[in-house]
C-alpha positions as a Python dict, from the first residue, in 0.01 Angstrom:
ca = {
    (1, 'X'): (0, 0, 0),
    (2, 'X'): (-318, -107, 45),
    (3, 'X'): (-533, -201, -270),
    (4, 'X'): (-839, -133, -297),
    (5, 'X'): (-1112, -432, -243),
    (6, 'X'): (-1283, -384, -607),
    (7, 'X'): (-965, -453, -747),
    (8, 'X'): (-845, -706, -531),
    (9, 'X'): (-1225, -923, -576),
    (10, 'X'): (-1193, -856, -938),
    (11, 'X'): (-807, -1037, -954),
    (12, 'X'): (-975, -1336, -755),
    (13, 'X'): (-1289, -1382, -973),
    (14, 'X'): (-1046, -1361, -1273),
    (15, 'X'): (-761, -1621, -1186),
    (16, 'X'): (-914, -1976, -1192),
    (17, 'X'): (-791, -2091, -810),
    (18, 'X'): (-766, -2492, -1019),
    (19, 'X'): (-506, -2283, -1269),
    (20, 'X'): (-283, -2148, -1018),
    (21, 'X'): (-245, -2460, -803),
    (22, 'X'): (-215, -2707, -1070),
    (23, 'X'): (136, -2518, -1128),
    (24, 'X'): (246, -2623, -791),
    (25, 'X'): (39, -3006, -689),
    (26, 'X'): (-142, -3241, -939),
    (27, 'X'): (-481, -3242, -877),
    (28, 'X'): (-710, -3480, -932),
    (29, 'X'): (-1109, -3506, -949),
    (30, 'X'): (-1295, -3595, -632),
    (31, 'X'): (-1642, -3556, -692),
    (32, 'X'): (-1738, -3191, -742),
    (33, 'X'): (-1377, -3076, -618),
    (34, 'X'): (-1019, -3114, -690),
    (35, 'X'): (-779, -3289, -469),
    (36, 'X'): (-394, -3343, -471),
    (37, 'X'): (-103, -3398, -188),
    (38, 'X'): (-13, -3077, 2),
    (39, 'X'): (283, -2880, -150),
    (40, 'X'): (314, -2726, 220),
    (41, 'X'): (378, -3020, 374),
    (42, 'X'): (504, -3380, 307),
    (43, 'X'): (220, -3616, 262),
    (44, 'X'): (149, -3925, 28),
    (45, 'X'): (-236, -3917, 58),
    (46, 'X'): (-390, -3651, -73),
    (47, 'X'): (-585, -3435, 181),
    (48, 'X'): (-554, -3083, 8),
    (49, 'X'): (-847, -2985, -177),
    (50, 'X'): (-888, -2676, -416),
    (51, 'X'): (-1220, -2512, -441),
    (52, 'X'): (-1351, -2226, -634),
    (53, 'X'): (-1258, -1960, -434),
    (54, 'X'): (-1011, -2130, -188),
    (55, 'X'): (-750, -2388, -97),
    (56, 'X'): (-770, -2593, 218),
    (57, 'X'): (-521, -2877, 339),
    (58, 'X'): (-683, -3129, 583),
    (59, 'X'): (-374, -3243, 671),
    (60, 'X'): (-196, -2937, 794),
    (61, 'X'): (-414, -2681, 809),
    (62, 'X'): (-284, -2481, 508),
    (63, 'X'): (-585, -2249, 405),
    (64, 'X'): (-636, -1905, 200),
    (65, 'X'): (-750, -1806, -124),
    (66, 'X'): (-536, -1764, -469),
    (67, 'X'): (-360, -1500, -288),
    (68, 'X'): (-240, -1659, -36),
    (69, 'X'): (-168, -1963, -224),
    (70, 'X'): (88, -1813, -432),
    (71, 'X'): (244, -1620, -151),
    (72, 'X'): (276, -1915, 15),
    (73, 'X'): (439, -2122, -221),
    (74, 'X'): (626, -1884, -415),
    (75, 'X'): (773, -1725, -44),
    (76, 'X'): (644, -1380, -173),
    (77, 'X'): (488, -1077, 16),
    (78, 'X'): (139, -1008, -51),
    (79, 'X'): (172, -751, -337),
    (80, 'X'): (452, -958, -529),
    (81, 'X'): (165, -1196, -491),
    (82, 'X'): (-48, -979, -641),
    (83, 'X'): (145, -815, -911),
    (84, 'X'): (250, -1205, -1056),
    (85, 'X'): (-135, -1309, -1065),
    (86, 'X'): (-248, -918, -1186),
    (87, 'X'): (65, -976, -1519),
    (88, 'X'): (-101, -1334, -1599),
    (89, 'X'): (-459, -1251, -1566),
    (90, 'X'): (-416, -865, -1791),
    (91, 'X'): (-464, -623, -1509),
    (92, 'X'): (-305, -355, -1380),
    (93, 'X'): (-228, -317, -1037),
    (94, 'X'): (-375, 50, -905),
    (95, 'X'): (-31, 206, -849),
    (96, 'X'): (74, 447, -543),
    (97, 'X'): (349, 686, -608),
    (98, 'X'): (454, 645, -174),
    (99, 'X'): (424, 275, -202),
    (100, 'X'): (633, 255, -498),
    (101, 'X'): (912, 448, -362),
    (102, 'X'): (898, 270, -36),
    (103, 'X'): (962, -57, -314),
    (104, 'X'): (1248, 156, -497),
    (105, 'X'): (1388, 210, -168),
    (106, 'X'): (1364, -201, -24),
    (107, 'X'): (1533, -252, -353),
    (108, 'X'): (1829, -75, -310),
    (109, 'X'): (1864, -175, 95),
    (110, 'X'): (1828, -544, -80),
    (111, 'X'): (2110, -494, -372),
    (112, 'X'): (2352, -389, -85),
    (113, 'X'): (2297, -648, 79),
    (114, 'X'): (2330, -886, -164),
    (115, 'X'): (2668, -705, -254),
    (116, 'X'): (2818, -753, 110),
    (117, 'X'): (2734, -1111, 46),
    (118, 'X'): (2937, -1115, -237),
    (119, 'X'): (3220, -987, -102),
    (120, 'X'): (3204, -1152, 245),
    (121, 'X'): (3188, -1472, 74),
    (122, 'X'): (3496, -1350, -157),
    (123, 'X'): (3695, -1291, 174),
    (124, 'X'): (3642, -1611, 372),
    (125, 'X'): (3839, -1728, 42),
    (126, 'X'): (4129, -1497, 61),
    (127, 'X'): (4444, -1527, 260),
    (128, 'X'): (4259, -1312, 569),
    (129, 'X'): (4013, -1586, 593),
    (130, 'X'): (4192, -1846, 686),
    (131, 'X'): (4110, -1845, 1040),
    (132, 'X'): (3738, -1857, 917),
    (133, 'X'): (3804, -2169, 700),
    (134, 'X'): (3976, -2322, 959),
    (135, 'X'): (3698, -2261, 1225),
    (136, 'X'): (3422, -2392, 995),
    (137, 'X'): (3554, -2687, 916),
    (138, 'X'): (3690, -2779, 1247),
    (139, 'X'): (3311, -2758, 1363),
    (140, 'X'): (3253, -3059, 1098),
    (141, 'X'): (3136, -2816, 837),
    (142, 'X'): (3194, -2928, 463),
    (143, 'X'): (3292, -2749, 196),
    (144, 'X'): (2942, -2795, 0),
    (145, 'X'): (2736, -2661, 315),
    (146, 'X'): (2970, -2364, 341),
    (147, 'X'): (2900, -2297, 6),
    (148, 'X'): (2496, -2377, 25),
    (149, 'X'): (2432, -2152, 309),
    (150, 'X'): (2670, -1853, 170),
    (151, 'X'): (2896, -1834, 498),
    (152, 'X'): (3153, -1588, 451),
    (153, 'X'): (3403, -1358, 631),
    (154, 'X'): (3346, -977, 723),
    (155, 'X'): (3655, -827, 585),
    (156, 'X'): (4049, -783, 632),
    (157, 'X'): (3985, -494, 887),
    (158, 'X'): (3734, -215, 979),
    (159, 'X'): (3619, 15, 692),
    (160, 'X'): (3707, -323, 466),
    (161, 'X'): (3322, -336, 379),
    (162, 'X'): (3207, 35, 330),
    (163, 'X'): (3511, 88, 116),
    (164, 'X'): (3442, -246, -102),
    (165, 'X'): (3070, -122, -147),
    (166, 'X'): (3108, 257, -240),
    (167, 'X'): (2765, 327, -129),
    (168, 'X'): (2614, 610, 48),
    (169, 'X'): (2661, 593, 422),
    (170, 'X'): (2270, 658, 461),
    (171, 'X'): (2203, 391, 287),
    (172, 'X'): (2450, 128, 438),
    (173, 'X'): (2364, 199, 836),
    (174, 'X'): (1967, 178, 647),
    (175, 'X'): (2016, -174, 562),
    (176, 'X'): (2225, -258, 863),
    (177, 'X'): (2549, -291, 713),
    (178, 'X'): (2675, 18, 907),
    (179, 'X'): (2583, 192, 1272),
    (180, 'X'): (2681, 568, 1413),
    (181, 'X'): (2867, 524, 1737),
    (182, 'X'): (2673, 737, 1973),
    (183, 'X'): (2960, 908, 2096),
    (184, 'X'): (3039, 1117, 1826),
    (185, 'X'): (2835, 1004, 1527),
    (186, 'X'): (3040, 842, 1330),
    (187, 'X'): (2945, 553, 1077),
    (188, 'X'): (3109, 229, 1135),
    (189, 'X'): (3084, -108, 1018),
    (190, 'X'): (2865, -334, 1215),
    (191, 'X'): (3011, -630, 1135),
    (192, 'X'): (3393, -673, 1151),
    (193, 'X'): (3612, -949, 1169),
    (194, 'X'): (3341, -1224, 1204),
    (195, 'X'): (3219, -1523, 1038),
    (196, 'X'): (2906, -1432, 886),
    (197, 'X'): (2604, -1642, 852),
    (198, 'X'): (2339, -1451, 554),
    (199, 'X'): (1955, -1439, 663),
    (200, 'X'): (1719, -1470, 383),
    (201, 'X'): (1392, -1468, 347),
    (202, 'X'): (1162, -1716, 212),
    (203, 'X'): (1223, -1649, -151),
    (204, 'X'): (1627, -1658, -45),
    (205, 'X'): (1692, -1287, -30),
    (206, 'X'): (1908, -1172, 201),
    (207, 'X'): (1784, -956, 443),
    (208, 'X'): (2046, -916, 701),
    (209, 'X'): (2365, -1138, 852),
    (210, 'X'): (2425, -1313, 1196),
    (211, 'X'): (2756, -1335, 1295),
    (212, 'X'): (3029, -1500, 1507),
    (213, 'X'): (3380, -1350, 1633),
    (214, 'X'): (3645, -1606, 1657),
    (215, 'X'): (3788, -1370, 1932),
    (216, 'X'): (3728, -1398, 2315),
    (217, 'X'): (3507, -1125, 2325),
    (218, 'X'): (3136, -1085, 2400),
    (219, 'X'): (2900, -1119, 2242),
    (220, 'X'): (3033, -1424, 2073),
    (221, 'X'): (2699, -1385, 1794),
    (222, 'X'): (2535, -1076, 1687),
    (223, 'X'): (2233, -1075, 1450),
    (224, 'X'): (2173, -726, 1261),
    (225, 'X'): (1927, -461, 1367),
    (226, 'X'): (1613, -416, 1272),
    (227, 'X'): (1564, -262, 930),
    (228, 'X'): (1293, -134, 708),
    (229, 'X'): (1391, -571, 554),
    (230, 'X'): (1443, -779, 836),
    (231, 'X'): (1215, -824, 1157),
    (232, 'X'): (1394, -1064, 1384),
    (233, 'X'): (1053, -1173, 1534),
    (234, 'X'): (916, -1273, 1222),
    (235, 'X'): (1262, -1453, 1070),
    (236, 'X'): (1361, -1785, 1064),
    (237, 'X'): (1692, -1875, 991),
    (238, 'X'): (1758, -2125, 719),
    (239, 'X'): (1369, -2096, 607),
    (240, 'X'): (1479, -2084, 277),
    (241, 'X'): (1629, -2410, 250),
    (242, 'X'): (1423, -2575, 476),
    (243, 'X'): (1101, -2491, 273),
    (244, 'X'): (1280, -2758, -6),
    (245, 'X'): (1304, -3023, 250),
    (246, 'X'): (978, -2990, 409),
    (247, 'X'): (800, -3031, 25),
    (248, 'X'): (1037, -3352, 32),
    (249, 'X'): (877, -3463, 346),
    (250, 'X'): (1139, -3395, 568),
    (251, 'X'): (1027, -3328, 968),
    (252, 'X'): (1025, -2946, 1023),
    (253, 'X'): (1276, -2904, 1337),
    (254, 'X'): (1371, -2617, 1535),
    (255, 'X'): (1693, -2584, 1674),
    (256, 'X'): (1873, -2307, 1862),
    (257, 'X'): (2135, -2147, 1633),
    (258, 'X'): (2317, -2127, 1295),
    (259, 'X'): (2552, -2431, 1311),
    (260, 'X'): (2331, -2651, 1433),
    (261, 'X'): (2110, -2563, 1153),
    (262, 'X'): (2351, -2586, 911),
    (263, 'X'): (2507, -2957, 1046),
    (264, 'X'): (2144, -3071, 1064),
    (265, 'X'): (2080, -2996, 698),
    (266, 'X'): (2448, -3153, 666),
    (267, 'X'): (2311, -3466, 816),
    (268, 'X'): (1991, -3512, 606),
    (269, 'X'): (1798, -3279, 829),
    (270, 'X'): (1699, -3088, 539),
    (271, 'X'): (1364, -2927, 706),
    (272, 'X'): (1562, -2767, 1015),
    (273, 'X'): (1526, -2390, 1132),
    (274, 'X'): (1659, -2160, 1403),
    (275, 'X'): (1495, -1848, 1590),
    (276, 'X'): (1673, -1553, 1575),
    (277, 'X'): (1709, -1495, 1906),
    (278, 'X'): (1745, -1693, 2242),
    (279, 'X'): (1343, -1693, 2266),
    (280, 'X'): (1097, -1843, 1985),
    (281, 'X'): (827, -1560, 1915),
    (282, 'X'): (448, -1557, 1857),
    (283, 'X'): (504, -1466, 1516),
    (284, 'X'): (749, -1685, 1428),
    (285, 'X'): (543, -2029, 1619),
    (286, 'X'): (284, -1912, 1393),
    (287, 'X'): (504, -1940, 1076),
    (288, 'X'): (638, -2295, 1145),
    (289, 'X'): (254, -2391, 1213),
    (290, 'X'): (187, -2293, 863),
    (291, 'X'): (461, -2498, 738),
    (292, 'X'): (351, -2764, 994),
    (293, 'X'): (97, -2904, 1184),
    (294, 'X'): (372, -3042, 1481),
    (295, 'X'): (697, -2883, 1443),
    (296, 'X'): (982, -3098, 1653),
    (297, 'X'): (1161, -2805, 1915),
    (298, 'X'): (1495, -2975, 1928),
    (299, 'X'): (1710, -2687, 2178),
    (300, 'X'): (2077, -2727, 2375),
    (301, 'X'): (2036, -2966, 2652),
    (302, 'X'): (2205, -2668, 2882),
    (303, 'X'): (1961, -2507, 3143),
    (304, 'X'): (1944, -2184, 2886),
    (305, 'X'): (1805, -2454, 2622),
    (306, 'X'): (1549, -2634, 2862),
    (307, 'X'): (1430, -2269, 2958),
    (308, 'X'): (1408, -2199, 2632),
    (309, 'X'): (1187, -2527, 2557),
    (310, 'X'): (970, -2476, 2807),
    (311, 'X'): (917, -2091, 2710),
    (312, 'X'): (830, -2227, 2358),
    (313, 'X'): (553, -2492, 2494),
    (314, 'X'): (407, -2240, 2724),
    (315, 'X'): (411, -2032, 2417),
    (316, 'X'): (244, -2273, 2210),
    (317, 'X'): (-70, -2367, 2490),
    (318, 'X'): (-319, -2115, 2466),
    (319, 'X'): (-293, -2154, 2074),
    (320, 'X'): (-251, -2534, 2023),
    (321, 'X'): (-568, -2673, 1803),
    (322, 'X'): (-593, -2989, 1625),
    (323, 'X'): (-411, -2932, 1395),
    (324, 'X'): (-184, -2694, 1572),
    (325, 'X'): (72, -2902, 1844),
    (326, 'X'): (461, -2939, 1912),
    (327, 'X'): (688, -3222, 2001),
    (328, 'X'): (995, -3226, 2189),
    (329, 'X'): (1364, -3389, 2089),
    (330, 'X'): (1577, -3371, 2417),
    (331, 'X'): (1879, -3393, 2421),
    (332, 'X'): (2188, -3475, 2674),
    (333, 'X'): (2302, -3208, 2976),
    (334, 'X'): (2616, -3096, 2770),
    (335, 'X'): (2467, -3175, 2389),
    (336, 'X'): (2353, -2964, 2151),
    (337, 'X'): (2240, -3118, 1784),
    (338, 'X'): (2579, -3027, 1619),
    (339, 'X'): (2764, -3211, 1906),
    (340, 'X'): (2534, -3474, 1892),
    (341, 'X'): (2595, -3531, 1491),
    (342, 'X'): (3020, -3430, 1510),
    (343, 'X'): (3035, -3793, 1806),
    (344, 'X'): (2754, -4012, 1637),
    (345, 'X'): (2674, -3864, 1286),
    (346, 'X'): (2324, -3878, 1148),
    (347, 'X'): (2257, -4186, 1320),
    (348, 'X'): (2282, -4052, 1635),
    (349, 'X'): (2029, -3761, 1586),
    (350, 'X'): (1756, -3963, 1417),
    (351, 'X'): (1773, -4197, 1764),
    (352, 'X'): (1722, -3893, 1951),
    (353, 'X'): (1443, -3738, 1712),
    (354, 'X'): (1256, -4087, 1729),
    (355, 'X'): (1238, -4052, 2079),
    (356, 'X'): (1093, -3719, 2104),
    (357, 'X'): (778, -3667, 2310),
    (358, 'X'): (407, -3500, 2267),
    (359, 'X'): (419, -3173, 2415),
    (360, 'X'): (161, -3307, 2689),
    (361, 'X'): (454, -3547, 2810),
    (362, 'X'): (752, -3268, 2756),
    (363, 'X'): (610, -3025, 2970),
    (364, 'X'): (449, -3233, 3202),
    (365, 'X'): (835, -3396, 3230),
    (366, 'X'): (977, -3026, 3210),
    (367, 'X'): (740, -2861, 3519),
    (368, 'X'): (842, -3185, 3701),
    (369, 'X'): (1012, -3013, 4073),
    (370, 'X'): (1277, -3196, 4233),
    (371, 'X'): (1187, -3365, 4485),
    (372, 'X'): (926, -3645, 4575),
    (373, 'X'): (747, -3570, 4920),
    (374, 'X'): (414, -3461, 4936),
    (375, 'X'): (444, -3067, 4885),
    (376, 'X'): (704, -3153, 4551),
    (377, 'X'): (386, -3421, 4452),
    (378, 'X'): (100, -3112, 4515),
    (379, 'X'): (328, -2831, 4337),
    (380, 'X'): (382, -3053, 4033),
    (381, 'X'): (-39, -3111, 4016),
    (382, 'X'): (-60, -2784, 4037),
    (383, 'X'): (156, -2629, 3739),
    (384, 'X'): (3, -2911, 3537),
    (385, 'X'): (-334, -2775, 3604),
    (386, 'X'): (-254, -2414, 3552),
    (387, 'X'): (-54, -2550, 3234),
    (388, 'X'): (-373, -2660, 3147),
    (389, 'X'): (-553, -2437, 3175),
    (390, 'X'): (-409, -2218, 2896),
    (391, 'X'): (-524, -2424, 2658),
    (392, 'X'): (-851, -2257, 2537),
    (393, 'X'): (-965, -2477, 2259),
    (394, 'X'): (-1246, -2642, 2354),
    (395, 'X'): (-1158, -2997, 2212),
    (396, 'X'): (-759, -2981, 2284),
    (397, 'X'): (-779, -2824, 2629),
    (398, 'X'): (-950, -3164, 2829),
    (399, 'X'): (-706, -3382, 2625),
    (400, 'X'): (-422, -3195, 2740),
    (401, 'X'): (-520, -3186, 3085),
    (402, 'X'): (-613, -3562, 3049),
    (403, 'X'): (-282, -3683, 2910),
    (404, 'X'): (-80, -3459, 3156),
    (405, 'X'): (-273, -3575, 3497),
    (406, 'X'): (-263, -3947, 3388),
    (407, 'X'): (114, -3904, 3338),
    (408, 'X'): (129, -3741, 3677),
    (409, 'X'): (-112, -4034, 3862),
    (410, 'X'): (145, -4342, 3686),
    (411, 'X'): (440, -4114, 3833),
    (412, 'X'): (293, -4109, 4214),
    (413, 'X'): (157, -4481, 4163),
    (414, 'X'): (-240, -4446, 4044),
    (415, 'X'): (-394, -4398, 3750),
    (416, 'X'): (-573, -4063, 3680),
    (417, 'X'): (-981, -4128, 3526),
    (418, 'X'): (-1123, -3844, 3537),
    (419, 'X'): (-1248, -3543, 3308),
}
């Protein structure tokens, strides 16, 4: 729905910005503004400031009016945003009969799926989940972060789910639960016999499942469709949680999938995330730069995870800024994080997240041919160049260039001084 600006200047003019933030950070005077440490990012020295009309973090870039502020750290969409600061400040929100059905509607898709949760989870505990239980925890999973991030099971046998629910078949294939089989139209449940992994939003709602047969069939993981609640381009998995660990000051760090999420958070990890997908997405690189100024990429050491790495740094160049950058973890050939935590616990991942790199130094090492004759020497110069040369801020861009040539000239035995 989209409100109309009177009403929308009025809200801001009457909801002191210094009110709403001191909820969330403790501000303090600094000459004719207030200052306090970030609540979007760990920090001990204050750089976020609030003004009259708007917030802005020096630190990691966090920036927006009361709005935004309280979408941001209450993980609400812009008109639950609105409608908490409209209740506290005595106005009412100019309603529209569409919009509020399309609400009505996002309500019920969200109350299903918060029902199959219930009963997914109640499986994994039964008899028929056994073989769920038994994968888990032989993958090092304990019984706390089972619990924590609501893994479950997907029922006894097909039509286990629609039958538990009782709902309106319209309604289940709406919110993904359920699909018609093109062949003769017949509503089935999408997700059967499968470990199930919920995806929630930032304020923890779930708003669809990922999940993993124990079968030898492919695929191995499916995520649910798209649905008038869940985007897969704009989702992070584990966000929720991981929102917690990053106000703790815990290192926001993407990883490739659900378990290695989950044994990361196991292992102290606590600000770790997953795409939803086997390629990060613009929207979703823009999300973890609002939670952080360098998130760590920290993907399978496989060839699909090193594509996958350098797809998210060539992603991330014609958008990097100063306070807008990545770093690198790599890992081992055959490692992936939870590997790397099930043979050398916690210890063994924070070696290999202390060694990660700049993203300069990754991709320069990534776009590295084989190879070390002349035309492998010219080919490499040349992808670092055109690397480069995506980098359109004005500041960033000769830096990058910089630090990726003078890497190149100490390879081939001479130092790079140049502009």
């Amino acid at each position: 729905m989209a409100l109309p600006a009177l009403f929308l200047d009025e809200l801001r003019q009457r909801v002191p910005m210094a009110e709403v933030v001191g909820r969330k950070v403790r501000l303090a005077r600094s000459g004719r503004h207030l200052k306090g440490c970030c609540p979007f990012h760990g920090e001990k020295s204050p750089s976020f400031y609030a003004y009259e009309d708007h917030f802005h973090c020096f630190g990691c870039g966090a920036h927006g009016d009361v709005i935004s502020f309280v979408m941001q750290a209450e993980g609400l969409s812009f008109l639950e945003a609105v409608d908490q600061l409209a209740d506290s400040a005595g106005l009412r929100v100019p309603k529209d009969e569409g919009a509020a059905v399309t609400r009505a509607a996002q309500k019920v898709l969200g109350d299903l799926l918060g029902a199959a949760q219930q009963w997914f989870v109640r499986w994994l505990s039964e008899p028929t989940g056994a073989p769920a239980r038994a994968y888990l925890t032989g993958r090092g999973l304990s019984e706390a972060s089972i619990a924590a991030f609501g893994l479950g099971w997907s029922g006894p046998g097909r039509g286990a789910l629609a039958r538990a629910l009782d709902a309106p078949i319209a309604a289940m294939v709406d919110a993904g639960l359920m699909y018609r089989r093109e062949e003769d139209g017949v509503a089935v449940d999408f997700y059967r016999e499968r470990v199930t992994f919920p995806i929630a939003d930032q304020a923890g709602q779930v708003v669809s499942f990922g999940a993993r047969t124990l079968a030898d069939i492919q695929p191995k993981y499916i995520n649910g469709p798209e649905t008038p609640l869940y985007a897969k381009r704009r989702t992070l998995y584990g966000i929720d949680k991981a929102r917690e660990g990053l106000r703790m000051g815990r290192e926001l760090i993407l990883v490739e999938g659900y378990l290695d999420v989950i044994a990361m958070h196991q292992a102290g990890e606590t600000g770790t995330v997953a795409p939803l997908g086997s390629a990060l997405t613009d929207e979703q690189l823009d999300e973890l730069w609002r939670l952080s100024p360098a998130p760590v990429l920290c993907f399978d050491g496989d060839a699909a995870g090193r594509r996958a790495c350098v797809h998210a740094m060539e992603l991330a160049l014609p958008k990097l800024a100063p306070q807008r950058s990545l770093r690198v973890a790599s890992l081992a050939a055959d490692a992936d994080p939870d590997s790397v935590l099930q043979a050398g616990g916690a210890e063994a991942m924070r070696a290999v997240l202390e060694s990660m790199l700049p993203l300069d130094r990754a991709l320069a090492v990534a776009l590295r041919p084989a190879g070390d004759d002349v035309l492998a020497r010219g080919t490499w110069r040349n992808r670092l160049g055109l690397a480069a040369d995506c980098v359109s801020d004005a500041t960033v861009g000769p830096a990058v260039r910089r630090a990726m040539l003078n890497y190149y000239f100490a390879e081939v035995g001479s130092q790079w001084t140049g502009s």
